[in-house]
N, C-alpha and C positions, 0 to 999 in steps of 0.2 A: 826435254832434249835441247842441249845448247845450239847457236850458230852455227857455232865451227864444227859440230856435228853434222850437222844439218850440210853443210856446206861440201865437207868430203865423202858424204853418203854416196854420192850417184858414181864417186871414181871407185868408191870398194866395190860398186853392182859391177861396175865395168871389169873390175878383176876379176870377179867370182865368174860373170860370164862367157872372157876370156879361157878361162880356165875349162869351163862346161865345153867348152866348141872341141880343145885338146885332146878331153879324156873321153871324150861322149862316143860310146862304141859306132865304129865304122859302118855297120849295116841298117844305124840309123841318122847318119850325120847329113845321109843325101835326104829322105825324106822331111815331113810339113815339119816337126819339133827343131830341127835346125835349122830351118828358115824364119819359123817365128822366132825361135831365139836370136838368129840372128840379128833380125829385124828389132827384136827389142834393146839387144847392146848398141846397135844404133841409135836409137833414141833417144836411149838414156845418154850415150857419150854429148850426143847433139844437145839432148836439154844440158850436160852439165858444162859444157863448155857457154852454152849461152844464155844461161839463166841468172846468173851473176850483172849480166847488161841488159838482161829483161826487166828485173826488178829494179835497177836500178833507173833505169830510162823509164819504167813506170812512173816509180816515186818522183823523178821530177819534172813530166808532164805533167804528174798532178799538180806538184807544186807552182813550178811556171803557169799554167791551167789559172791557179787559183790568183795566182801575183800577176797575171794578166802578159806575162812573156813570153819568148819564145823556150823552147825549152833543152838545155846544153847537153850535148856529145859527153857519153859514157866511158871512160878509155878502163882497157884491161885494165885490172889488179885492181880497181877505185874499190873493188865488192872488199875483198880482203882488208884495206885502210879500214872501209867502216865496222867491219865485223872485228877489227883490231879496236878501237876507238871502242866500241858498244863493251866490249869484254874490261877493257881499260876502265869505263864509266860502272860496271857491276864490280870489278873490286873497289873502286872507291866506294860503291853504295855499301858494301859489306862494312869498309873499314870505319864509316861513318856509322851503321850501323850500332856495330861494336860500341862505337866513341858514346853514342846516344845513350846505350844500355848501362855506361860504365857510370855515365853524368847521370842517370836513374836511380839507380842505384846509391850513388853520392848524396843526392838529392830526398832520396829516401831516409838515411840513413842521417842526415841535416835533421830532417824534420823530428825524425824519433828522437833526436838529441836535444832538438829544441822542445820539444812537449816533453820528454822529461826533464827536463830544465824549470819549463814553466810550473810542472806539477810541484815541483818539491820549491818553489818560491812561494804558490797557492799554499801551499803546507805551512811552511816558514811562517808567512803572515797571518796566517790561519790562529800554529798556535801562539803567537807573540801578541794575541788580541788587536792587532791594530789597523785602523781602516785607511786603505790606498783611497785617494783619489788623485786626479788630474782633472787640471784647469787649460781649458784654449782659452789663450789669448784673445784671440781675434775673435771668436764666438762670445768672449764672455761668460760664458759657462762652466761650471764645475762638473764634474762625470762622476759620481760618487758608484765605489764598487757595492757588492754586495752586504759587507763585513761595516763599511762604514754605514750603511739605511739603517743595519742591526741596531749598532752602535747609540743610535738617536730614535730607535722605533719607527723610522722612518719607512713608507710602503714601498715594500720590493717593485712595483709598476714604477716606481719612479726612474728617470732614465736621464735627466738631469736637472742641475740648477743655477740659476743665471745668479750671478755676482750679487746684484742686490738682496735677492733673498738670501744667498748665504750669509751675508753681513747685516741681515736684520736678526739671525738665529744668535749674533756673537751680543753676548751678557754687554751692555752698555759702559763698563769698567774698563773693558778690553778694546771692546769694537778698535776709538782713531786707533791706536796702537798697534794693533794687527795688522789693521788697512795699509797703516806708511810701513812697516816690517815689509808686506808684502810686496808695496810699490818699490820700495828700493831693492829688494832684490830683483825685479824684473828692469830697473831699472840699470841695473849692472854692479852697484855700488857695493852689494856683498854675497857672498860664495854660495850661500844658500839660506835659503826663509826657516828660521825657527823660531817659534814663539810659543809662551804656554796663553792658552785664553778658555775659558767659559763657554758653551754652544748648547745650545735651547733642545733641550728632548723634548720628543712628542708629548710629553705628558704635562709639561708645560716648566719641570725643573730644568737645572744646569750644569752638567756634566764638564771636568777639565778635564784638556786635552793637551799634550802637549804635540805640537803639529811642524813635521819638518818637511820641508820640499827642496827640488831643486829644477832651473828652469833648462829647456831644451831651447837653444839657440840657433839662427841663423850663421853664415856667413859671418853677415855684417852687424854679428852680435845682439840682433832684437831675438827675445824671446817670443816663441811663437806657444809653447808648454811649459806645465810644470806640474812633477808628478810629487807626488808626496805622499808622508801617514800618517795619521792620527794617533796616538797612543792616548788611552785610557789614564789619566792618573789623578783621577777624581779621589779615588783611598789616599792616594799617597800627599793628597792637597788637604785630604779634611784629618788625616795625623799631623800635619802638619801646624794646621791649624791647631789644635787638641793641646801639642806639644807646647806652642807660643801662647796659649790661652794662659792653660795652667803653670807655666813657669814663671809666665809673667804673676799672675795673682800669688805665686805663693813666694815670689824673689824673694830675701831679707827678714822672712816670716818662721817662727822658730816654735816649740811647743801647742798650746791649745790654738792661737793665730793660724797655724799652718796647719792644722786639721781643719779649721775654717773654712777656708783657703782654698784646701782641696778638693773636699767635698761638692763645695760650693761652684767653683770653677768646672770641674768634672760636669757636674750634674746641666749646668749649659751649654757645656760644649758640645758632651753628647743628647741633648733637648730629653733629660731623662730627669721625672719628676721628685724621684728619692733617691739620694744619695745619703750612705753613713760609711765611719769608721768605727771600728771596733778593739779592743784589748780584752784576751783572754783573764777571767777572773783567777783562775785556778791554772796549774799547769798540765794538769789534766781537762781539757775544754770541755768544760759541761754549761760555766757560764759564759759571759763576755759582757760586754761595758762600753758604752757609745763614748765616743771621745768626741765625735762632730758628729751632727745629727741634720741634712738638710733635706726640708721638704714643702712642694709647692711655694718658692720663693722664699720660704723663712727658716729659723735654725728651731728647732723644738729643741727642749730640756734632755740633757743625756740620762740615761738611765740602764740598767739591770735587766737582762733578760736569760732565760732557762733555751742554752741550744734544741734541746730533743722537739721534736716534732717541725722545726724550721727548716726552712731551705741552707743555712748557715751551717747548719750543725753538720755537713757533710763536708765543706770548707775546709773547716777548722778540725774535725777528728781524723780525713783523709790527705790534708795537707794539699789540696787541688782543687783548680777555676769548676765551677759548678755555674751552668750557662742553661737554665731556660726560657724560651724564645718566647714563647706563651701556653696557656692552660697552667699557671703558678697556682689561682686559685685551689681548682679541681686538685691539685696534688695535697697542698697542704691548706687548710682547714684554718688555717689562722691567718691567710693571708688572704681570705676574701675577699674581692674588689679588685686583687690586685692582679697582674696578667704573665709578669715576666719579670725575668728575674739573674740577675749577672755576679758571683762572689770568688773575690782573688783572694788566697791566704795571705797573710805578711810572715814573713821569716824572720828569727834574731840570726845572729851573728854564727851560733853556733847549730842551725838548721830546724831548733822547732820553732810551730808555731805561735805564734804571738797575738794575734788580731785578723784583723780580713777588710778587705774595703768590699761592698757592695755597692749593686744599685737595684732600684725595683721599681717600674712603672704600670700606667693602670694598661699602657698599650704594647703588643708584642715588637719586640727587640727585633733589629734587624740583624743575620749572621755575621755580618763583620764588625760590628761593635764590640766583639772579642779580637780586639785590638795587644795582645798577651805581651809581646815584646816594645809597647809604650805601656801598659799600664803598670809593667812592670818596673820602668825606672820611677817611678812615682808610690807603687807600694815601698820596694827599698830605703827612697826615701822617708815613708812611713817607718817603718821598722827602726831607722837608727833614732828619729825623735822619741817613738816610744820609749828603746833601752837608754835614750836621755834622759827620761820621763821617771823611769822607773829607776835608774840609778839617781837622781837627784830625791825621789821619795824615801828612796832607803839609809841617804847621807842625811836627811833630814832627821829622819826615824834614831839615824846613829848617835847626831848631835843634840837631841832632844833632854836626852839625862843627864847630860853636861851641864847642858846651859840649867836645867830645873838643878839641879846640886849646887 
């Protein structure tokens, strides 16, 4: 029930009872019910006329009471100001209210934006394999997320790492390097830290990374953060490698040299014990014919051999990479000892096969050593020496009864 309810209550009794006195049959208006009544529209008129300065003269006796003063004169109408004032203060409560529930709501509706925001960034870097970290400055520490501890086999309890041990994980090639990369950019002298470096996995090898950051600044320009990722690109450093090995070894090298060459090159780049090339004898592949032969650091003698029962023989009569990882043995019989086993075809010009480069070691092959889109500019390269090979044998073959005549 409101104030102002409250307030005009005792003047609607006074009407009703006004009313009562008028209509209230005559042969009981003289007896006790009219006099009480009477007596009660008095009352009530007396409280509502001065109950507005009772409460009020109340309330600040207690207040003067409390503040130690005298306490001030009531004057007509003060009740209604405050009861005006009090209604005045509940629609502001209302409209603030309102305002509270709308900023709620806003505020709600932030956050779900913002968590699905962060979700699909968690996703992002998720599947891009790359590991965030951030660096505080002033702590000296590194904050390494989840993706990055993967990344180095490092224990998920881990929760961070102080500067030095980070830079004792960086491969000794890289480390100054990285270190001044890093200082100058916090330094201010360039837009953001990138560098590719080496970092020590738990298992005691060295993964490349290539690692970009950018720092979070004050005001007055000192970096206080800096957040960054790590990408993986360990494959794409040891193709790289692979690439630079073998094109160096076989530069300027033409016929039986550049089978040498290759073989040779191949077979340490990827730490794989046999390496050969081969040339179909027949053009239906039943035999084939070592052209370079490399194993456990030396070249053996080429020689003749029957595809059927080989792991080759699938190679060369399917025209397709034939990759087992290990158990080579156990499949076939003739290659006892031996564990795994990797054979690319070579093409001629006009799509059949011709030869095949393999490799076979006593230890299983790891999955990406099926490297297809490099070893394949290097078979092609095989292929055209071959139909070199073999058209200077058949001009040979041509000129041969010339010159004997």
């Amino acid at each position: 029930m409101s104030i102002r309810f409250k307030l005009f209550l005792p003047g609607v009794l006074i009407l009703l009872g006004a009313c009562a006195l008028v209509w209230w049959p005559a042969p009981l208006r003289e007896g006790f019910p009219a006099g009480v009544l009477l007596a009660t529209v008095l009352a009530v008129a007396a409280q509502w006329l001065a109950h507005e300065r009772w409460v009020l003269a109340a309330l600040r006796a207690i207040r003067a009471a409390l503040a130690g003063q005298a306490a001030p004169r009531v004057h007509a109408g003060e009740w209604r100001e405050v009861v005006a004032r009090i209604a005045g203060l509940q629609a502001a409560a209302r409209q603030e209210q309102v305002a509270l529930e709308a900023m709620a709501a806003r505020s709600r509706r932030a956050e779900e934006a913002l968590q699905a925001s962060e979700e699909r960034y968690g996703v992002a870097v998720r599947g891009a394999l790359d590991g965030l970290w951030e660096w505080d400055v002033g702590a000296r520490r590194m904050l390494p997320s989840p993706r990055w501890k993967h990344m180095f086999g490092l224990d998920d309890t881990l929760e961070a790492m102080s500067l030095d041990e980070w830079r004792e994980r960086l491969h000794p090639q890289e480390r100054e390097e990285a270190m001044a990369t890093l200082e100058a950019h916090l330094a201010g002298r360039t837009e953001r830290f990138e560098h590719a470096h080496r970092v020590m996995h738990a298992d005691g090898r060295y993964r490349w990374v290539l690692s970009r950051g950018t720092a979070l600044r004050r005001a007055s320009g000192l970096a206080w953060r800096v957040i960054g990722l790590d990408t993986d690109i360990t494959r794409l450093k040891r193709v790289e490698g692979i690439i630079e090995a073998i094109a160096h070894g076989t530069a300027g090298q033409s016929g039986e040299p550049f089978f040498h060459g290759l073989v040779q090159h191949f077979a340490r780049a990827l730490h794989i014990e046999c390496a050969f090339i081969t040339e179909c004898v027949h053009r239906s592949p039943t035999r084939a014919r070592t052209l370079a032969f490399w194993r456990g650091g030396n070249f053996d003698e080429n020689f003749e051999y029957d595809l059927a029962g080989t792991p080759c023989e699938r190679v060369l009569r399917e025209g397709r990479t034939v990759f087992h990882p290990s158990g080579l043995g156990d499949m076939f019989p003739c290659e006892v000892g031996q564990e795994s086993y990797l054979g690319l075809p070579i093409f001629s010009r006009d799509g059949m096969v011709i030869g095949h480069l393999a490799f076979v070691d006593r230890e299983p092959m790891p999955a990406d050593i099926v490297m297809e889109s490099v070893l394949r500019i290097f078979t092609a390269r095989a292929a055209a020496e071959i139909e070199l090979s073999r058209a200077l044998r058949r001009l040979q073959a041509f000129e041969a009864p010339a010159l004997a005549a």
